[in-house]
C-alpha positions as CSV (number, residue, x, y, z in Angstrom):
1,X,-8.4,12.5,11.2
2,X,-5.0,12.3,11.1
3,X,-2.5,13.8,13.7
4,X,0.7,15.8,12.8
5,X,3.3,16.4,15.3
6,X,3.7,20.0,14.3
7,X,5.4,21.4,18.1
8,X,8.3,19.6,16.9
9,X,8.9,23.0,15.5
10,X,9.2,24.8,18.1
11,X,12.0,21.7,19.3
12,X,13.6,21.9,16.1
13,X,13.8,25.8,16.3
14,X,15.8,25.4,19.8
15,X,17.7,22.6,18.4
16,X,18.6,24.8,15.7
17,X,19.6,28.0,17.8
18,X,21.4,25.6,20.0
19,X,23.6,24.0,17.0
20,X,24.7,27.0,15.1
21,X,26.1,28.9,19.4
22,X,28.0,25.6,19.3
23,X,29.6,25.4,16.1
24,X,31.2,29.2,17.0
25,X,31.3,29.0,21.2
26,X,33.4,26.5,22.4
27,X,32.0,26.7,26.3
28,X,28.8,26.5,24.5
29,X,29.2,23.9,22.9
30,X,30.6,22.0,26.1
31,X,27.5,22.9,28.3
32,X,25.1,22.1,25.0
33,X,26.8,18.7,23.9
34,X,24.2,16.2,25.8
35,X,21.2,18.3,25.0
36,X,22.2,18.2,21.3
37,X,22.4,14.8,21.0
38,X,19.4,13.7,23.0
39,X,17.3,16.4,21.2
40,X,18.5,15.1,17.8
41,X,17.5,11.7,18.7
42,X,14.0,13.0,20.2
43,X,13.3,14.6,16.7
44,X,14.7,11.6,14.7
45,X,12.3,9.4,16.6
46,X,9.4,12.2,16.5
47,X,10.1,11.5,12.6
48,X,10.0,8.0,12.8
49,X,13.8,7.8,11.5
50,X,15.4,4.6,12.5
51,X,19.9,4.3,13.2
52,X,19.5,7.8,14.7
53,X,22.4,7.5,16.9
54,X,24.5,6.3,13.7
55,X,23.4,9.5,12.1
56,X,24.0,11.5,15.2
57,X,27.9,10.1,14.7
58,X,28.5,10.7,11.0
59,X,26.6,14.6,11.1
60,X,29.1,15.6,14.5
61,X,32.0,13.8,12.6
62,X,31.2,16.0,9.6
63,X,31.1,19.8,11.7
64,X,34.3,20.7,11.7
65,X,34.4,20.6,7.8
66,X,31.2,22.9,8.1
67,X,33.1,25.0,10.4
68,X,35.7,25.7,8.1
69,X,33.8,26.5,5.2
70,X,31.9,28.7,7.1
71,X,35.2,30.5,8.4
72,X,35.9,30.9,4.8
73,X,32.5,32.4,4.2
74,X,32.6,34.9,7.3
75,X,36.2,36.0,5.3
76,X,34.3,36.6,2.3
77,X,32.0,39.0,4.2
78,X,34.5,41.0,5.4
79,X,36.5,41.6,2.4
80,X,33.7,42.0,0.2
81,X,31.4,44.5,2.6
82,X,32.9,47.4,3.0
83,X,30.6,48.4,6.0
84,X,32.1,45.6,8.1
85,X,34.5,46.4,10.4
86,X,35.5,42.7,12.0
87,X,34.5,39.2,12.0
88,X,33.4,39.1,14.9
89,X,30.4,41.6,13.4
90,X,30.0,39.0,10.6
91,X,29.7,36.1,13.1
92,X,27.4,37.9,15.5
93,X,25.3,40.2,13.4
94,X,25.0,39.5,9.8
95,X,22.1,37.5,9.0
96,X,23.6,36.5,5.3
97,X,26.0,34.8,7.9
98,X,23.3,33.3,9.8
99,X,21.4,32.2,7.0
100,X,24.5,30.4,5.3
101,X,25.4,28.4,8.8
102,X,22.0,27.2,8.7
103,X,22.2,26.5,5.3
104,X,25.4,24.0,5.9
105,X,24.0,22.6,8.8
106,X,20.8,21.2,7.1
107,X,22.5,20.4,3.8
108,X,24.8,18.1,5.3
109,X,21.6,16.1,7.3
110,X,20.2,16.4,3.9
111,X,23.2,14.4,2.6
112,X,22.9,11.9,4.8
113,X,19.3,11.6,3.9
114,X,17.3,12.9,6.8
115,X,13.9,13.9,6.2
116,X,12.0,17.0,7.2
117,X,14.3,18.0,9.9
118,X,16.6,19.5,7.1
119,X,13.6,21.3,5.8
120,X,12.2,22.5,9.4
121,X,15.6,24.2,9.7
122,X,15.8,25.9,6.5
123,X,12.6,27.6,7.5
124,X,13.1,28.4,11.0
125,X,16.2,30.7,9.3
126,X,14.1,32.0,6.8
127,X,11.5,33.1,9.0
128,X,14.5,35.5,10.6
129,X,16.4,36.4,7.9
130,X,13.9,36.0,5.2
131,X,16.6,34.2,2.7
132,X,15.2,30.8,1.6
133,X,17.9,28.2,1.0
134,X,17.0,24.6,0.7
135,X,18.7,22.2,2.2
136,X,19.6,20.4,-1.2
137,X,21.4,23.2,-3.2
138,X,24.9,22.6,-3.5
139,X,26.7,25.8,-2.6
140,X,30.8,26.0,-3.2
141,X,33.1,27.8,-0.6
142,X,33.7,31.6,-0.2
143,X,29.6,32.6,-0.3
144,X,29.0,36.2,0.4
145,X,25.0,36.9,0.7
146,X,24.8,41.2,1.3
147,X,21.8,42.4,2.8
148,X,19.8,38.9,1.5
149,X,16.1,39.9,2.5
150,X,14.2,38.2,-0.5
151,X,16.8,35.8,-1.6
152,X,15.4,31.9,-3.0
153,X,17.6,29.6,-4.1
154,X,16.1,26.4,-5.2
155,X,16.8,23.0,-4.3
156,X,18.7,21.8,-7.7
157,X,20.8,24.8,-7.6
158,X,24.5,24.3,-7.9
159,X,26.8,27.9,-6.7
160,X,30.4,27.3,-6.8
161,X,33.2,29.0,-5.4
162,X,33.7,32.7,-4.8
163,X,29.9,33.6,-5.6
164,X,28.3,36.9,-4.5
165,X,24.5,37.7,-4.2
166,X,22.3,40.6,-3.3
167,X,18.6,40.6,-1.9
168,X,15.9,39.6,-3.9
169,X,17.9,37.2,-6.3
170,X,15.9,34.6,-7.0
171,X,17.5,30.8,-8.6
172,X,14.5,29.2,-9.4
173,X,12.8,27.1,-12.1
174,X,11.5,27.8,-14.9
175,X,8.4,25.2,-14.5
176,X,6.4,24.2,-11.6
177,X,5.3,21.0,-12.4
178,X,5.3,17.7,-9.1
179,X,6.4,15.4,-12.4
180,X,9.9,17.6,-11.9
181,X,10.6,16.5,-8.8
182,X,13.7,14.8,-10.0
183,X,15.1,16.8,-12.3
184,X,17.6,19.7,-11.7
185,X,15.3,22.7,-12.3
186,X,17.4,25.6,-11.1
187,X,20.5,26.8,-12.3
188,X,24.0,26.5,-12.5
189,X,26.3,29.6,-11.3
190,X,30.3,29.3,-12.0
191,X,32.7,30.7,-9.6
192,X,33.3,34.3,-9.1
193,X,29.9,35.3,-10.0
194,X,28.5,38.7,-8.7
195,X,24.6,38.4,-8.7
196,X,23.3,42.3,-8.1
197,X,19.9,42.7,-6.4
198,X,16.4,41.9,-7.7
199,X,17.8,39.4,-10.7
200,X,16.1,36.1,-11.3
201,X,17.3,33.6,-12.7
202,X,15.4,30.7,-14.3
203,X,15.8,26.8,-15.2
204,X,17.8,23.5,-14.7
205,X,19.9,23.9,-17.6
206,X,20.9,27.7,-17.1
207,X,24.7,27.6,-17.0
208,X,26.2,31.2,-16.0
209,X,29.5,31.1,-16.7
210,X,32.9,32.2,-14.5
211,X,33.6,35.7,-13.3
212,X,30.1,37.0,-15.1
213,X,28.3,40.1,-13.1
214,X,24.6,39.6,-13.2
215,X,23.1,43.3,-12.9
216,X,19.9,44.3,-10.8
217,X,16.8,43.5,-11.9
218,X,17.5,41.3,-15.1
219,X,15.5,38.0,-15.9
220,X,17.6,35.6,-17.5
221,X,15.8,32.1,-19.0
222,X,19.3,31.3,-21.2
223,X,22.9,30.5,-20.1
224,X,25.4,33.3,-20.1
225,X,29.0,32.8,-21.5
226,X,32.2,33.2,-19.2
227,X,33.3,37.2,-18.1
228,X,30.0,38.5,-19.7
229,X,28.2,41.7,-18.0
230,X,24.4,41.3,-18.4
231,X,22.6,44.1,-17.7
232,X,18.6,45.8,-17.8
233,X,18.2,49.4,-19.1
234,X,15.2,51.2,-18.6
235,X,15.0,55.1,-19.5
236,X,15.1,57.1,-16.4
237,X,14.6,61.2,-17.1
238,X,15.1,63.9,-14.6
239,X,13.9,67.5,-15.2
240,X,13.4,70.6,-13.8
241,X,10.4,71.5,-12.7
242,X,7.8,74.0,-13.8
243,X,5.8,76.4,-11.4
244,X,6.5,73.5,-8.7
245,X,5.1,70.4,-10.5
């Protein structure tokens, strides 16, 4: 029977924690440094990935770019959420936040082709925040995720600039078929798109186009043209009642 090394989670979970305090805390990331980088090459090795130290030099070389994307992001909260009141509330306390710095994180190790460990983050933050975002989506700058609880965005998907979404969005694909494993299967969303809760949207060759606002609950399997509103209506009626029914 074979044997799986599955308490590398709970390393990779600390690892995690540990990466996203020092990316934001500068003392932390002082005190953290050596941990980080003998963890890393602990899990690499766990993983059986050879040149861990050369990745270990091209991921750290490639975190102050993540940083500033994610400074960009944390801007995007505040202006669009009108219940925040600083950044430092988006950096501390907003798990859309979170969920995204995890997100960059693991997407950049998944650019440099790192196995699992890209994955095994992705899941420790979903497990938190409950937003699933694989590591190989390709997601632009200025992402704003409100509430998020619910939210799956697919591996193939490709978000551009300026993009907003609300919990329970789902970018998924339209088949689930292993053959697909190569192909892009989740869709395309242009910049300055507004996503409202509950929509799902389906398939690899779904283009929605620019500054388009995707209403709650819609299910869309076709693309959507440029500055389009897409909506659901559903016939809601309120009345009075009679002798208290």
């Amino acid at each position: 029977m074979k044997s799986y090394n599955v308490c590398l989670k709970d390393t990779v979970k600390t690892f995690t924690k540990k990466l996203f305090y020092s990316l934001f805390d500068c003392e932390h990331e002082e005190n953290n440094k050596l941990y980080l980088e003998k963890t890393f090459l602990k899990i690499l090795s766990k993983l059986e990935i050879e040149n861990g130290k050369d990745i270990w030099v091209d991921f750290k070389s490639q975190l102050p770019e993540i940083r500033r994307k994610l400074d960009l992001d944390a801007v995007a909260f505040e202006s669009n959420d009108p219940a925040s009141y600083n950044l430092d509330e988006i950096y501390m306390a907003y798990p859309g936040f979170h969920a995204i710095s995890i997100y960059r994180l693991s997407h950049s190790l998944h650019k440099l082709s790192v196995p699992i460990l890209p994955r095994m983050m992705s899941e420790y933050i979903h497990g938190i925040t409950g937003i699933d975002i694989h590591p190989g989506a390709t997601i632009g700058e200025s992402f704003y995720i409100d509430h998020g609880t619910g939210i799956v965005i697919g591996e193939t998907s490709i978000i551009k600039n300026n993009v907003k979404i609300y919990q329970g969005v789902t970018l998924g694909g339209i088949q689930v078929s292993k053959d697909l494993a190569k192909v892009k299967r989740h869709p395309t969303i242009e910049d300055n798109v507004c996503i409202y809760a509950n929509a799902t949207i389906l398939g690899g060759d779904i283009v929605i186009g620019a500054n388009t606002t995707i209403g709650a609950n819609v299910w869309i399997t076709q693309s959507v043209p440029e500055n389009s509103l897409v909506t659901y209506q559903t016939e809601i009626k309120i009345r009075p009642k009679k002798n208290g029914i």
